[in-house]
C-alpha positions in Angstrom: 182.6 33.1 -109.8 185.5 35.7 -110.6 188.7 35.3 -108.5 187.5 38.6 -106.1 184.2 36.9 -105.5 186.2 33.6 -104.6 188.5 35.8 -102.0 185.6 37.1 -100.1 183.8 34.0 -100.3 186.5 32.2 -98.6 186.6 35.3 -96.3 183.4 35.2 -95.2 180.8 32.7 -96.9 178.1 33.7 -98.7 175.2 31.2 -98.5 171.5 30.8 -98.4 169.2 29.6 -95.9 167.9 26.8 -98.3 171.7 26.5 -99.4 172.9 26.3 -95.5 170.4 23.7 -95.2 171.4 21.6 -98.1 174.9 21.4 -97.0 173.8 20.3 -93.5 170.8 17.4 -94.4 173.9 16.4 -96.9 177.1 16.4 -94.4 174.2 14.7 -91.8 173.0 12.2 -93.9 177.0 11.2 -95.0 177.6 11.2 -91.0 175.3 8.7 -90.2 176.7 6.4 -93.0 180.1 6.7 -91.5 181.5 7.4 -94.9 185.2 8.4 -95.1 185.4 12.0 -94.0 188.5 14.3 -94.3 188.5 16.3 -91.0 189.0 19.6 -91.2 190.8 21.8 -88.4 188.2 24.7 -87.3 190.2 27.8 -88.9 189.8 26.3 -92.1 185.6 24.9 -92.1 185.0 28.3 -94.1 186.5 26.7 -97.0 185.0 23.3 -96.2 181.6 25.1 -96.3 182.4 25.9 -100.1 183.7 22.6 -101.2 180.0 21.3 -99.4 178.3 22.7 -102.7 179.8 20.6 -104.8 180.3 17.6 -102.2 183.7 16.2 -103.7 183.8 12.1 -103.1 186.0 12.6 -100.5 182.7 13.4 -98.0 181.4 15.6 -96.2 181.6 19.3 -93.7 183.4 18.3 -90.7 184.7 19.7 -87.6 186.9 17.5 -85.1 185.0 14.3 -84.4 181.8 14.1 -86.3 181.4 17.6 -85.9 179.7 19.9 -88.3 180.1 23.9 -89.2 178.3 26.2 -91.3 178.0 30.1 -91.7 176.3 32.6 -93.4 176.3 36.4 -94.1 174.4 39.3 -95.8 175.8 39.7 -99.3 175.7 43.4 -98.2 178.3 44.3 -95.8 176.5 45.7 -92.4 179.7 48.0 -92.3 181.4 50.3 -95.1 182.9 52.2 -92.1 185.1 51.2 -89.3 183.2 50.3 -86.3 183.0 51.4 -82.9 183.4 48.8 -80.4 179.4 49.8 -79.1 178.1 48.5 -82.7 180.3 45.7 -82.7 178.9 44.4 -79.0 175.7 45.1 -80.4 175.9 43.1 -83.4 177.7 40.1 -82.4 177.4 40.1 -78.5 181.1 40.8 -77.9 183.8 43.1 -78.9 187.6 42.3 -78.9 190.7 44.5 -80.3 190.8 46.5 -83.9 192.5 48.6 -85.9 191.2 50.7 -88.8 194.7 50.8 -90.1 198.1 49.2 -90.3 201.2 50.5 -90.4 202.1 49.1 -93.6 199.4 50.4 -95.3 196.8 48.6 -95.2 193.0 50.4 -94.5 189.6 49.2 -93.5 187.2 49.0 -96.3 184.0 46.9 -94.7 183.2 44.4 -92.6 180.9 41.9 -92.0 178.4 40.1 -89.3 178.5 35.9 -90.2 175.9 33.5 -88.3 177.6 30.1 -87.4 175.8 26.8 -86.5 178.9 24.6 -84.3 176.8 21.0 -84.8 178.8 18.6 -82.6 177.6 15.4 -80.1 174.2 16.1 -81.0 173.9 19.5 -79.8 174.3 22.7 -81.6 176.0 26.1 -80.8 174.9 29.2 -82.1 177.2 32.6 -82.6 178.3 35.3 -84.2 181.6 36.6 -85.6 183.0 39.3 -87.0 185.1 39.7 -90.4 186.6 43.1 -90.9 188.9 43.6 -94.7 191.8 45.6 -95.6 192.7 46.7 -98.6 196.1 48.1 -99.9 197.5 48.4 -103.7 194.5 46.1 -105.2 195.8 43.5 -102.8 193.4 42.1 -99.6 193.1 41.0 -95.9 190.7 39.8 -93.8 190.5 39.9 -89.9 187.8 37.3 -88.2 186.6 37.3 -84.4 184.8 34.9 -83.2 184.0 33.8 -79.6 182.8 30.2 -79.7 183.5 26.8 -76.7 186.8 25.4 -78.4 188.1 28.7 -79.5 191.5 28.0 -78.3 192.5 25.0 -79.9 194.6 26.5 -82.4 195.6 25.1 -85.6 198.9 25.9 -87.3 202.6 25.8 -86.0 203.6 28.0 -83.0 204.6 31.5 -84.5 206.4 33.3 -81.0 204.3 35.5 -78.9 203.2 39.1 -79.1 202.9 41.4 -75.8 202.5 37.4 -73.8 199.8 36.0 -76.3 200.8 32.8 -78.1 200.7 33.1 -81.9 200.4 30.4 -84.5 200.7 30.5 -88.4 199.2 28.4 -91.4 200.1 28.1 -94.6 198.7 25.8 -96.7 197.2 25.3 -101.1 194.0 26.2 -101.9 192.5 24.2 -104.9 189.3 24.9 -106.6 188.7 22.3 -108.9 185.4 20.7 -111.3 182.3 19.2 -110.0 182.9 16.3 -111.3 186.5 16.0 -109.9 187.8 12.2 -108.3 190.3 13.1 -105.2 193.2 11.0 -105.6 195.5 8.9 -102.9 198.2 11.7 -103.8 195.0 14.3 -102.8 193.9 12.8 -99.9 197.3 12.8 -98.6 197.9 16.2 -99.1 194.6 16.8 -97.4 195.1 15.2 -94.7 198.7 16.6 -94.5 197.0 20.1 -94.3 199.5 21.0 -97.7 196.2 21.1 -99.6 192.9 21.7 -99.2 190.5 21.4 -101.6 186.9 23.1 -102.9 185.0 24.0 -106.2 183.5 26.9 -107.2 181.2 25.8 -110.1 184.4 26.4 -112.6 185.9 23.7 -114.7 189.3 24.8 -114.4 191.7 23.7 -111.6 193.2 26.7 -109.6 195.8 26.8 -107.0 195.4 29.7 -104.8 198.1 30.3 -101.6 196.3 30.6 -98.2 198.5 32.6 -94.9 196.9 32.8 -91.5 198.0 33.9 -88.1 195.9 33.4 -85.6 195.1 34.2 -81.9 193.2 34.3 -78.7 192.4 37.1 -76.3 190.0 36.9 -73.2 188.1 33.8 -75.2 188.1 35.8 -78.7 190.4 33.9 -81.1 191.2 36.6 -84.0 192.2 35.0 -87.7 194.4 37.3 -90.0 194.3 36.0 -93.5 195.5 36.5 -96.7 194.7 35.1 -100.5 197.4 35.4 -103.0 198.8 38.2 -101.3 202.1 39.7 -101.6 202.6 39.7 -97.2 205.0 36.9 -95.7 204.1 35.5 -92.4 206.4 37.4 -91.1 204.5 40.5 -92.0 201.5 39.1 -91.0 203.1 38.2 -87.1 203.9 41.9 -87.3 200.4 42.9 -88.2 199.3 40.6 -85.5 200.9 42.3 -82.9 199.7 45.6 -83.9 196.1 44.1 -83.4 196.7 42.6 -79.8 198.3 46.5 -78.7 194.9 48.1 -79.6 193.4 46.3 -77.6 
């Protein structure tokens, strides 16, 4: 996997049906042997989809309390021109605020639909979201929708308010490492610590990649703005934030 396919994987998960359904049976099965699972905080279960492949010893795909997430989208983006807020109802059963540019520079370039299964307390919620991505200079951003029960429990540390919404930011590591890789204490510290998170990507390398989110809810849509190994501060990104929540 090259470093751009990484990016948009982590941006928007690219799995199969028979490869959704291997992560479930395996994060089910680990469940019900109440291994030691890492929890992972909701804005961040795209990446613990990933690191599911390769099922580091650590455990298994969770979300809060025994809870389990996975998504899936078309490796074709259903949109290689900015939407109207009609197709985006139509696709996804809502439609919140976006912009096709930024003021910094930044321009749409395609977007896509993602299917997410919410597995929690034995029941199992079903939506869609939305993951629109900006490019400027070579360097990218994503911006998610999503409209799921729990949307509003932010992760992240409080990052001031824009036009009377609450803002919070997340910064955190990265790590794609071997299949074969042993998390250590040190690891699962930093795991738990949210400095760190960790996945593989069928490499054998280990590879650090820095990870900036802002994040937001609006009338029961919570809105992710994230970066890869981007040149924007979070800062920047609050800034970009802002312009979102005035479209809307």
């Amino acid at each position: 996997m090259t470093e751009r396919e990484l990016k948009r994987a982590l941006g928007q998960v690219r799995l199969s049906e028979a490869g959704r359904q291997h992560i479930l049976n395996d994060a089910r099965e680990r469940l019900n042997r109440k291994e030691n699972i890492t929890m992972k905080q909701k804005k961040k279960l795209a990446f613990a989809v990933i690191a599911a492949v390769c099922v580091l010893t650590i455990g298994a795909v969770a979300a809060g309390s025994g809870g389990i997430w996975y998504s899936h989208s078309s490796s074709r983006p259903e949109y290689t021109s900015f939407p109207s807020a009609e197709q985006v109802e139509a696709d996804v059963g809502y439609t919140g605020s976006m912009v096709e540019h930024f003021s910094n520079g930044y321009a749409f370039t395609e977007g896509s639909v993602v299917k997410n299964t919410l597995e929690a307390d034995g029941t199992q919620e079903h939506f869609k979201s939305l993951t629109l991505r900006y490019e400027k200079d070579g360097s990218e951003l994503n911006l998610s929708l999503a409209r799921y029960s729990g949307a509003e429990e932010h992760d992240g540390q409080p990052a001031g308010t824009s036009s009377g919404v609450d803002l919070y930011a997340s910064e955190f590591i990265n790590r794609t490492v071997p299949e074969d890789y042993v998390m250590s204490a040190e690891d699962v510290a930093l795991e738990q610590a949210g400095e760190v998170f960790f996945n593989c990507d069928g490499g054998t390398e280990i590879e650090d990649h820095q990870v900036r989110t802002v994040n937001w809810t609006v009338d029961g849509v919570t809105y992710t703005l994230m970066q890869i190994d981007g040149p924007l501060t979070m800062d920047e990104l609050v800034t970009m934030a802002g312009e979102v929540i005035d479209a809307g």
